[in-house]
N, CA, C and O of each residue as an XYZ file, in Angstrom:
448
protein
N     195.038    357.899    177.864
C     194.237    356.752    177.518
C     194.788    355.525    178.234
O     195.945    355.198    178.496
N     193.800    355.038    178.434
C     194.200    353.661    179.188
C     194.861    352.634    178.324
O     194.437    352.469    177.180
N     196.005    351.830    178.842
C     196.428    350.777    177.967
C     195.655    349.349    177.932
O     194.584    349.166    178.511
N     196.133    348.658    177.404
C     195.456    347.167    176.881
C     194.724    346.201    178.605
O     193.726    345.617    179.026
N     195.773    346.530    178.909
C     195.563    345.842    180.493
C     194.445    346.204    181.233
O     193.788    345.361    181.845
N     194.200    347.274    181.229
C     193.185    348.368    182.007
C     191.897    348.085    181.471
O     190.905    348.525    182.052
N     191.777    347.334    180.329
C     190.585    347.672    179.457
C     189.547    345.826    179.687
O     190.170    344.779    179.861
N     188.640    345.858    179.650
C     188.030    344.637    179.443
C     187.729    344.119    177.941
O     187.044    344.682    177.087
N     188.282    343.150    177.872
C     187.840    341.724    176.269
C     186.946    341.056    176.133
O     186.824    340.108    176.910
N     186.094    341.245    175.238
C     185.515    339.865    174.579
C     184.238    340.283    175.188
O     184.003    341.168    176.011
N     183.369    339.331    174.513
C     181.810    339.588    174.931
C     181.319    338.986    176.782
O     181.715    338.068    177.500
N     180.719    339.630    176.873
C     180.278    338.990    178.179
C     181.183    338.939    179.265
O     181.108    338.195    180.243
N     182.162    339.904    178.984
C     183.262    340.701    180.253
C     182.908    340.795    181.373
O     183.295    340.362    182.458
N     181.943    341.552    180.938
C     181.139    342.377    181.887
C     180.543    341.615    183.159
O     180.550    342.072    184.302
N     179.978    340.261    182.732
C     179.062    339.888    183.023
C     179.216    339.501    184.693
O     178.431    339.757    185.607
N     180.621    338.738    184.734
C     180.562    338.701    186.178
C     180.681    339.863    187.057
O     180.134    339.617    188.132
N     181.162    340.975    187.014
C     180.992    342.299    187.848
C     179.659    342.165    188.504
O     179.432    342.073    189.711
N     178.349    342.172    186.962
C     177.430    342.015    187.282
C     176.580    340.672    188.260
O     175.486    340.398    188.752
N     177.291    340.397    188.180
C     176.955    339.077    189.006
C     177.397    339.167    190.230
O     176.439    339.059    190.995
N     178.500    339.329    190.856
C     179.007    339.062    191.523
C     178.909    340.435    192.485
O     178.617    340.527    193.677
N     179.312    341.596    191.383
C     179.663    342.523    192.059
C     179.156    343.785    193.365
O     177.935    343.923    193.302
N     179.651    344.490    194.233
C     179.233    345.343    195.023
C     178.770    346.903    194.712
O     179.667    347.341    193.992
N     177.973    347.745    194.881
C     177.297    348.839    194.027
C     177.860    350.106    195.117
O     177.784    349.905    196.329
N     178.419    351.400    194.584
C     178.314    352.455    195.618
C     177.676    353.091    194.500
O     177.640    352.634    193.358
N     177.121    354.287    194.936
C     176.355    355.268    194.291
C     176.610    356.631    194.609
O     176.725    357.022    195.770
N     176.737    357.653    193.216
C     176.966    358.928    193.937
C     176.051    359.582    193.447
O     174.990    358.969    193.332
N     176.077    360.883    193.026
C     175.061    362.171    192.757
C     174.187    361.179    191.419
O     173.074    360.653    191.436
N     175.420    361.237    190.171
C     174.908    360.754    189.031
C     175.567    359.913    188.533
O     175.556    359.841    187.305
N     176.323    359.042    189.261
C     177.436    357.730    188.810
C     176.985    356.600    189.928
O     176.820    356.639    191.148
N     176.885    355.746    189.085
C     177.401    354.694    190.438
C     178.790    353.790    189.919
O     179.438    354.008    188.896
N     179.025    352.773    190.888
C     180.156    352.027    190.689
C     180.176    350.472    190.897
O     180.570    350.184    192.027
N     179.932    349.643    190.298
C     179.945    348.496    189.942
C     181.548    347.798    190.188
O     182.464    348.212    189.479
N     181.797    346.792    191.165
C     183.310    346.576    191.590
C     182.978    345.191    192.150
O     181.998    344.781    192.773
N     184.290    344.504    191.664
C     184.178    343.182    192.192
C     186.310    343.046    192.618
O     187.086    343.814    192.050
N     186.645    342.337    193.294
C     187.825    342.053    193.136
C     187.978    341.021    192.754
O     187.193    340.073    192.787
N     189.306    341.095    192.227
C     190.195    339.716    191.075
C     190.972    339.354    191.830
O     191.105    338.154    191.589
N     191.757    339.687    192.818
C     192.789    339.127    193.741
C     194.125    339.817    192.958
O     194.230    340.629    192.039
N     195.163    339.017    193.860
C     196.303    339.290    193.224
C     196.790    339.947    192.635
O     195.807    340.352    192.015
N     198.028    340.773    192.020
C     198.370    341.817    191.672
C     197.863    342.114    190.404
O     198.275    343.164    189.909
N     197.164    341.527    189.836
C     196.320    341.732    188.549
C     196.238    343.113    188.206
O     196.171    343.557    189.352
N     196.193    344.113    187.476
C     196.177    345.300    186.790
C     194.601    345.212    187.060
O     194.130    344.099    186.827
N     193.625    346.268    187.549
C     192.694    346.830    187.482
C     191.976    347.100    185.980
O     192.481    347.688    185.024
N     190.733    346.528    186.066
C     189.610    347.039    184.406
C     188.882    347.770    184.612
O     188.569    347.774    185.802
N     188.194    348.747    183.796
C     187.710    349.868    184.193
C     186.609    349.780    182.733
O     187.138    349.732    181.622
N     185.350    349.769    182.839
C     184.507    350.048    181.507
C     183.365    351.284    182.231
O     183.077    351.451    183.416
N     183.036    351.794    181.382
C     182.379    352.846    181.694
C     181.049    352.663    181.064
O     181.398    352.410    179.911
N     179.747    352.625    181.062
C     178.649    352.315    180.674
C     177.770    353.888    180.771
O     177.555    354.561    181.779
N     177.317    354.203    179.126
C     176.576    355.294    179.038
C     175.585    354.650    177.968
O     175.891    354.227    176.854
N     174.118    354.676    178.661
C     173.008    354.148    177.701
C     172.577    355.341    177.037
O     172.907    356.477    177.378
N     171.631    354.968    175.825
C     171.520    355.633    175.009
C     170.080    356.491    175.510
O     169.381    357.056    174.669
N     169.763    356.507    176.885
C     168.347    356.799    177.768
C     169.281    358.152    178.429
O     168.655    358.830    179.243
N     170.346    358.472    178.214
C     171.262    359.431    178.648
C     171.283    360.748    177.994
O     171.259    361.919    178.373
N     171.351    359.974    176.600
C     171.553    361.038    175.712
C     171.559    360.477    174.371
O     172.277    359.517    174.091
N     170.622    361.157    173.348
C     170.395    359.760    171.930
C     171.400    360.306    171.425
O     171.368    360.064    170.218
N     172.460    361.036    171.735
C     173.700    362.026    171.034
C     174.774    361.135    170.841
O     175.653    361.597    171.568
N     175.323    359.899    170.162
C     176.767    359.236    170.945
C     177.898    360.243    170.609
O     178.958    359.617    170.601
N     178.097    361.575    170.325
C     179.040    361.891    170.579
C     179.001    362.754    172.006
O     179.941    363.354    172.528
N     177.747    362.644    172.436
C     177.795    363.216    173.959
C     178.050    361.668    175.018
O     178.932    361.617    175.876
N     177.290    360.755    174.784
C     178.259    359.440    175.435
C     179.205    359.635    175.100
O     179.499    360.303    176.092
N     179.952    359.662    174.606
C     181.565    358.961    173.984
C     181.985    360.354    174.660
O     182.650    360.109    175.667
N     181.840    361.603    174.472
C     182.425    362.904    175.588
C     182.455    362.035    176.928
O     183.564    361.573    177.193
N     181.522    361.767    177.727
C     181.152    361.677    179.201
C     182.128    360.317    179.347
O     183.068    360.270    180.141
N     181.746    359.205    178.440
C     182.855    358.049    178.614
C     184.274    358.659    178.543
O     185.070    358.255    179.391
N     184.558    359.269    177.945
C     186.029    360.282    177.986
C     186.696    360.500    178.588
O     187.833    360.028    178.607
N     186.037    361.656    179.630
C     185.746    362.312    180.471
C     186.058    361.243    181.884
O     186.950    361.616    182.647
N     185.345    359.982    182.194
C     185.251    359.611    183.279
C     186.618    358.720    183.184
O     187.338    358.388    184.126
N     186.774    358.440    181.874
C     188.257    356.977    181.913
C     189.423    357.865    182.087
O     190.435    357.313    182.519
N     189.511    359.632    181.740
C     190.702    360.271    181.891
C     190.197    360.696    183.385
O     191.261    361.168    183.784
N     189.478    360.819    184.262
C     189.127    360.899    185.730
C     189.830    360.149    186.499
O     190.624    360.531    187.359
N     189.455    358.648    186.099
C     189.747    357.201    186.633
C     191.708    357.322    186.518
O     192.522    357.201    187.434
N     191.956    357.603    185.015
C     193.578    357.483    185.350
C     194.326    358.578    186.044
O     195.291    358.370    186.779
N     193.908    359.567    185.815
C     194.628    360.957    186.511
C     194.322    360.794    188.114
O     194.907    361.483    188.949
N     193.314    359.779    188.459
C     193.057    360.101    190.568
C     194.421    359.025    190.550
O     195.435    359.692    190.341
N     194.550    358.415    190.617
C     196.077    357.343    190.686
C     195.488    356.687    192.173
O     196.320    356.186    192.929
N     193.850    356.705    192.623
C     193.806    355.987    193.755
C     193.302    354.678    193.493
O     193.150    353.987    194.501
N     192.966    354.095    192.263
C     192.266    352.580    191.987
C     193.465    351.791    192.079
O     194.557    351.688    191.520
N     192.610    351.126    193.298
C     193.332    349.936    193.908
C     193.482    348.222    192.777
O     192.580    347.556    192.270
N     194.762    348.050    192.754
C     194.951    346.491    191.841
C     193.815    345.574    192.094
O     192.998    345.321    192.980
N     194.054    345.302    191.235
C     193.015    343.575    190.952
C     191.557    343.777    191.160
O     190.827    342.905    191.631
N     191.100    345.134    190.738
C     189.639    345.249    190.760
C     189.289    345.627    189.527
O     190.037    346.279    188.800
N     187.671    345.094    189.079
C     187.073    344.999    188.487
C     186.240    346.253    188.044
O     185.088    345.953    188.356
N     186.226    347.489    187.485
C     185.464    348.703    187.843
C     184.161    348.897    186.298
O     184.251    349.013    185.075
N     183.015    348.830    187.367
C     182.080    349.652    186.222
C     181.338    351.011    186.508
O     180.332    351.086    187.212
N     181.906    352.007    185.925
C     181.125    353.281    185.780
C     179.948    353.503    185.495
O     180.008    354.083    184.410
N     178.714    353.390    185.840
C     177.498    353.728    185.409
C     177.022    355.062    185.295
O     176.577    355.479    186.364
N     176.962    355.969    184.234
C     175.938    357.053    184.268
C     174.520    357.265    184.213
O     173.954    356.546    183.389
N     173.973    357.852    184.698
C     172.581    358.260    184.881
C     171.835    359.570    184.385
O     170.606    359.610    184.441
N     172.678    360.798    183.828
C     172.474    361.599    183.248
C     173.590    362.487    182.695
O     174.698    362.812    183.120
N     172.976    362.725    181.728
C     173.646    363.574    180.797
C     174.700    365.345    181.453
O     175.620    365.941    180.894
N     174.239    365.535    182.313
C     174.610    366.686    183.401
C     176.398    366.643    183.255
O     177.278    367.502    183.199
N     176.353    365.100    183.229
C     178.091    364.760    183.747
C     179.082    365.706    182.590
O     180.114    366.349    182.776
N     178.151    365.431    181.181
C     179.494    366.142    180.462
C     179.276    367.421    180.258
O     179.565    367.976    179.198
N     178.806    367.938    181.139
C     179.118    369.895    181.523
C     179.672    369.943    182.838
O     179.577    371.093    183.265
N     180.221    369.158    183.672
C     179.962    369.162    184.766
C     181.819    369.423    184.403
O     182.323    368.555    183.690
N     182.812    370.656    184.926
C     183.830    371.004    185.535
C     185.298    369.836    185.698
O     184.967    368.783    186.242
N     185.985    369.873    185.518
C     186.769    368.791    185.398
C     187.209    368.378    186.491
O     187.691    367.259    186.663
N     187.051    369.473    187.558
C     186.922    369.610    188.878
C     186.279    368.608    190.334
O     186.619    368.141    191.421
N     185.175    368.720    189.421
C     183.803    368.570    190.218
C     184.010    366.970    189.919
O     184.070    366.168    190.851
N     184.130    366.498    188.314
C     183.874    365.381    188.061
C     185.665    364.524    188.578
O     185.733    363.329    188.865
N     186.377    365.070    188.581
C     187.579    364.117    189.459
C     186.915    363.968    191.222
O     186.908    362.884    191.806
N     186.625    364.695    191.577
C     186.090    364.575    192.665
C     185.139    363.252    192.995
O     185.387    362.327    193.770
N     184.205    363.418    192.325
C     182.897    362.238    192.409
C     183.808    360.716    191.973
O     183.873    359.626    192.541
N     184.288    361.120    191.010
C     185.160    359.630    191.099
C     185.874    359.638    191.760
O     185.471    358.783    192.548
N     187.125    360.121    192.274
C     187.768    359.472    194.182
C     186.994    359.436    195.163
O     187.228    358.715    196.133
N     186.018    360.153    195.083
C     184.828    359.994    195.824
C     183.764    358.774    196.003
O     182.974    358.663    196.940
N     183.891    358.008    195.059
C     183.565    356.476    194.659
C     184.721    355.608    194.898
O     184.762    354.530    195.491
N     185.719    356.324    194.286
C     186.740    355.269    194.621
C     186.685    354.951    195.863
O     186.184    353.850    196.092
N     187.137    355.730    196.986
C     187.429    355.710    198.389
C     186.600    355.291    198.701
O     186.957    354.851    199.794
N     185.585    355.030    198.582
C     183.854    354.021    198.803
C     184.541    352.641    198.838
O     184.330    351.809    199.720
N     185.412    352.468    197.762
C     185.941    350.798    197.686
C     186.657    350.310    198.917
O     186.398    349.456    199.765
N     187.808    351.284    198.686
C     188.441    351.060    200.245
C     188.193    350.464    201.892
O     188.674    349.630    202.658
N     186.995    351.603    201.847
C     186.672    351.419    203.533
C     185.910    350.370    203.387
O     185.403    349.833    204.373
């Protein structure tokens, strides 16, 4: 689990990512990223609407699922801003495999 640092506060967190931020897209994720500068610790929120799945214990699986993805790749770069978007429900059957993949696979999108 991610610690305190990693995590975004307070209402309307979000909001500048959305504003500001740059979009990559994969199969069934995209990635919402802005940078903060400076050695700042990286935030990471994961967004699963309820148009996914009216199940929230199948969101709250897939949100799970993608924040233990995000810490186990060890490639998210400092002082960025990260939003996970899902698009279907597929993700939480999808191999633990398959789904570390698609996220360094986004990640490395940030990079280049």
């Amino acid at each position: 689990m991610f610690g305190r640092s990693h995590r975004f506060h307070g209402h309307n967190a979000l909001a500048p990512v959305y504003k500001r931020g740059s979009t990559v897209r994969g199969a069934q994720i995209s990635l919402k990223f802005v940078g903060r500068g400076g050695d700042r610790p990286y935030r990471v929120a994961v967004v699963v609407s309820r148009k996914v799945n009216k199940s929230a214990v199948v969101r709250n699986r897939i949100r799970r699922r993608i924040y233990e993805a995000v810490r186990i790749s060890g490639s998210v770069p400092a002082g960025y801003d990260l939003i996970f978007t899902v698009f279907h429900d597929q993700v939480a059957d999808w191999p633990a495999a398959k789904l570390s993949a698609q996220i360094s696979e986004l990640l490395d999108k940030i990079a280049a």
